[in-house]
C-alpha positions in Angstrom: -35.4 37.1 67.0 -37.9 34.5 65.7 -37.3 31.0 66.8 -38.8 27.9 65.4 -38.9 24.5 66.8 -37.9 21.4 64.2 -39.7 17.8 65.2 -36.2 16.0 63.0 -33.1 17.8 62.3 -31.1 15.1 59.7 -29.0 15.5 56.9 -28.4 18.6 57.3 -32.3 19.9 57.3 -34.4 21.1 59.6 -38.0 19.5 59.3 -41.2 21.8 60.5 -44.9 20.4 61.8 -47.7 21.6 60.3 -47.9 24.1 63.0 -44.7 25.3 63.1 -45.0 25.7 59.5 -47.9 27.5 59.0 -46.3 30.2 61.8 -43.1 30.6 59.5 -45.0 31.0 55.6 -48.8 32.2 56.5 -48.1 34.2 59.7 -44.7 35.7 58.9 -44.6 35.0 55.3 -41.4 33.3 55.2 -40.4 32.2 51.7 -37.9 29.7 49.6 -34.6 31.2 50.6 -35.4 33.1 53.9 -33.1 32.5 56.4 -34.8 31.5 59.8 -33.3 30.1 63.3 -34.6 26.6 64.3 -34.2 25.1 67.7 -34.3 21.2 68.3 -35.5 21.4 71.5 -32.5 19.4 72.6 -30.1 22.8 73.2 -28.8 23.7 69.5 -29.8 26.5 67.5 -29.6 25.7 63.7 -29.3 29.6 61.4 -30.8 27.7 58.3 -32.1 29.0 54.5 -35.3 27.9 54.1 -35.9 25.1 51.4 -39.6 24.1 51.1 -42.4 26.8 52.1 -45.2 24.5 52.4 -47.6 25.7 54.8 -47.9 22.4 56.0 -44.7 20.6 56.2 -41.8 23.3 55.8 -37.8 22.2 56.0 -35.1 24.3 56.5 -31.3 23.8 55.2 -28.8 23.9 58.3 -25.7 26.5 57.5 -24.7 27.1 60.6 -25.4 26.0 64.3 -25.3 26.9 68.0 -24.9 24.3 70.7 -26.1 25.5 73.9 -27.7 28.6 73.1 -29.4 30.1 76.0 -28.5 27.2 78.5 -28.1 27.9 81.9 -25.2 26.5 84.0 -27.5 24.6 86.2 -29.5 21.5 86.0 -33.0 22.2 87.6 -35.4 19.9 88.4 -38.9 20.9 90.4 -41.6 18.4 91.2 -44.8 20.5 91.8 -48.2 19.3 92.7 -50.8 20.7 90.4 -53.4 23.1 91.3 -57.0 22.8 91.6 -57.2 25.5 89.0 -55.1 24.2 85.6 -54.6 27.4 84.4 -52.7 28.0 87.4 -49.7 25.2 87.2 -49.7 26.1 83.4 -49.1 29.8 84.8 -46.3 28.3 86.6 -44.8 25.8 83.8 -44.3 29.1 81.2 -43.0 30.9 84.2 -40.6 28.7 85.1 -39.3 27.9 81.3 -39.1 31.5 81.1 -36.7 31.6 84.0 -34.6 28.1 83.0 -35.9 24.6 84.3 -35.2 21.0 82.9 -37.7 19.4 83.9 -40.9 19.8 85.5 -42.6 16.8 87.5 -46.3 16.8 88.3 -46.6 15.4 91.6 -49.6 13.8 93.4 -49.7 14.2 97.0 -51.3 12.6 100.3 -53.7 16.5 100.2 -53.7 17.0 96.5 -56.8 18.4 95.4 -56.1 17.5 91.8 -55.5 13.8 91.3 -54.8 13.6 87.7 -53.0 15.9 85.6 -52.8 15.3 81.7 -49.7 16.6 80.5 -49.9 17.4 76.8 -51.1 21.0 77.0 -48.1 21.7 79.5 -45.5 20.5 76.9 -47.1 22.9 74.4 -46.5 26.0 77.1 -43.2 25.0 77.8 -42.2 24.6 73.8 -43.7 28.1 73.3 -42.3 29.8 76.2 -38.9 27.8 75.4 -39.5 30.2 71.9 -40.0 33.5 73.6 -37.6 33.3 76.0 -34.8 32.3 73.4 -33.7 28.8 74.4 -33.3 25.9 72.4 -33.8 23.5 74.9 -37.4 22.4 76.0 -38.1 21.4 79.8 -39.0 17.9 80.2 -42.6 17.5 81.4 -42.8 14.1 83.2 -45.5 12.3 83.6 -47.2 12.3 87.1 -46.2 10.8 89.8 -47.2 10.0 93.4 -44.6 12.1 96.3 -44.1 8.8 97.7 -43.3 7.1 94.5 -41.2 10.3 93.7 -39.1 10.1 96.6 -39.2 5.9 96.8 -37.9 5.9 93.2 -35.2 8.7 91.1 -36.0 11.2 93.8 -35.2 13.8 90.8 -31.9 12.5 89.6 -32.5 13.8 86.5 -34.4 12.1 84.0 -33.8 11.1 80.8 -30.5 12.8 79.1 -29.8 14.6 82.8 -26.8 12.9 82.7 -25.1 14.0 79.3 -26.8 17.8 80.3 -24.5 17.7 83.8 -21.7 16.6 81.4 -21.5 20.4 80.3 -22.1 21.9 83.0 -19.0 23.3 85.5 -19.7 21.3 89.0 -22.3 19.0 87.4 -20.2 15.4 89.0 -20.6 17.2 92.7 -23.1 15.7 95.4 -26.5 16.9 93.9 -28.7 19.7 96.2 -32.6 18.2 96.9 -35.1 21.1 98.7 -38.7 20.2 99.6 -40.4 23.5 100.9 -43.2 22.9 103.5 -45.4 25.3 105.5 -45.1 23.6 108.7 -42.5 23.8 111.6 -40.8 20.8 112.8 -38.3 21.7 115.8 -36.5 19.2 115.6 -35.6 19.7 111.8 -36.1 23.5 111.7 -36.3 25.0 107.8 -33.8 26.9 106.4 -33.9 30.0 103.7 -33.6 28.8 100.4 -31.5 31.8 99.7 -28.9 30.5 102.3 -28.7 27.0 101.5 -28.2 27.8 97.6 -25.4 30.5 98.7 -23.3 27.8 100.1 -24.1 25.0 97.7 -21.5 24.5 95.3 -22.4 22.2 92.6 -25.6 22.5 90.1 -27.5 19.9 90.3 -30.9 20.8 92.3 -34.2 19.4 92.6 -37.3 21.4 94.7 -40.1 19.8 95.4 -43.5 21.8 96.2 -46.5 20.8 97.9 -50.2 20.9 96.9 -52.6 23.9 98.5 -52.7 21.4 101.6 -49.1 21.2 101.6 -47.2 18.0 102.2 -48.6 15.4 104.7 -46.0 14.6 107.8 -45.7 11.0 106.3 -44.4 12.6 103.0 -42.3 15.3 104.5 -40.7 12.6 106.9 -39.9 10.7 104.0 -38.0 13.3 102.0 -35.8 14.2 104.9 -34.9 10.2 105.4 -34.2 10.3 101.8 -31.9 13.3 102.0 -34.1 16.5 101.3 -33.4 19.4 103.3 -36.5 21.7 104.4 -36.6 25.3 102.8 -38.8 28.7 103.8 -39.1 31.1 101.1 -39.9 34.0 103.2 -42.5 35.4 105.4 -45.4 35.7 102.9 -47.9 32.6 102.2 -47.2 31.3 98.5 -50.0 30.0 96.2 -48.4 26.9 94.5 -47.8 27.9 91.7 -46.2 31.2 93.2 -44.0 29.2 95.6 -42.9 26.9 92.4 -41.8 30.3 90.4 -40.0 31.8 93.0 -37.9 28.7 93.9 -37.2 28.3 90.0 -36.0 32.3 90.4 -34.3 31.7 93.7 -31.6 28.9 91.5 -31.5 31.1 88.5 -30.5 34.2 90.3 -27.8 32.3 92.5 -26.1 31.0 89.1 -26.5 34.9 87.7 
């Protein structure tokens, strides 16, 4: 199944940029008539004839549509610091559309290495791995953010359209879950396993946050448990960033399997 992704979907057409386009009629050698599947990027698939086969500004007639095709029955939200290495956190952000996340949040930390992270290329990764993974919803990539501003401000509530995506979703009104996984033991607020604090969560609303290669400062960490974050392990092996990031993004889509 070959997705493509429409910038405008109105009056009953599905519009095409000039890369999408030139994917459908050079590549594939779609013609007037064809019919193709369009996502939105919003969560509807559109099975559509093909009207205009311009290389560089294709559309697409609508005959039939799929709301929520290959949604999840979660809402996931994970704030990761980026890596010194790019290609690294990109790793993680196809990774993690792959698996099912709504939105990704670049975070800048107290021991970041990186301090500024451009988004743009990020958004391209998640649109295409939206694509191969057959979704019709793309992750929102948020712009960066300090932890501190992070925590001081939404604190992951969900973004924009969060709230009409928890609409849909079975348990979406409960109490939300908020993780922050750190390397380093506090005894008097000991970690838990992710694994066992998903098991007996029962809403679906979860945010995970995940430190830089420093991990999180004691001032940040502090300031997530005051705000209501509860301290996760994931295991006995030491994580890479990006590695910790994809497993928690697997620990929430296995627990809703």
């Amino acid at each position: 199944m070959e997705l493509f992704y429409a910038y405008e979907v109105a009056g009953g057409m599905c519009l095409l940029d000039a890369e999408e386009s030139g994917h459908c009629v050079r590549v594939l050698r779609h013609r007037t008539g064809d019919e193709i599947d369009v996502i939105d990027g919003l969560g509807t698939l559109y099975h559509c004839a093909l009207a205009d086969d311009s290389a560089k500004g294709a559309s697409a007639r609508v005959l039939s549509c799929v709301p929520g095709f290959g949604a999840h029955p979660y809402r996931l939200t994970i704030g990761c610091c980026p890596t010194k290495n790019n290609d690294r956190f990109e790793w993680f952000v196809e990774k993690a559309t792959e698996v099912g996340v709504d939105e990704i949040v670049p975070l800048i930390g107290d021991r970041s290495e990186r301090k500024v992270y451009k988004t743009e290329r990020a958004g391209r990764i998640a649109l295409s791995a939206t694509k191969q993974s057959l979704k019709a919803r793309i992750p929102k990539i948020a712009e960066p953010v300090s932890v501190k501003d992070f925590l001081r401000g939404s604190g992951g509530t969900g973004g924009t359209g969060g709230t009409a995506i928890m609409a849909d979703i079975p348990g979406g009104d409960r109490a939300p879950l908020r993780l922050i996984a750190y390397c380093f033991e506090d005894e008097s607020v000991p970690r838990r396993s992710i694994k066992e604090v998903l098991e007996t969560f029962d809403g679906t609303d979860v945010t995970i946050l995940i430190g830089p290669e420093g991990d999180f400062s004691p001032e940040e960490a502090r300031l997530a448990l005051a705000q209501g974050y509860i301290p996760v392990h994931l295991g006995s092996s030491r994580l890479r960033t990006e590695t910790a990031a994809v497993t928690a993004a697997t620990a929430v889509y296995l627990r809703y399997l």
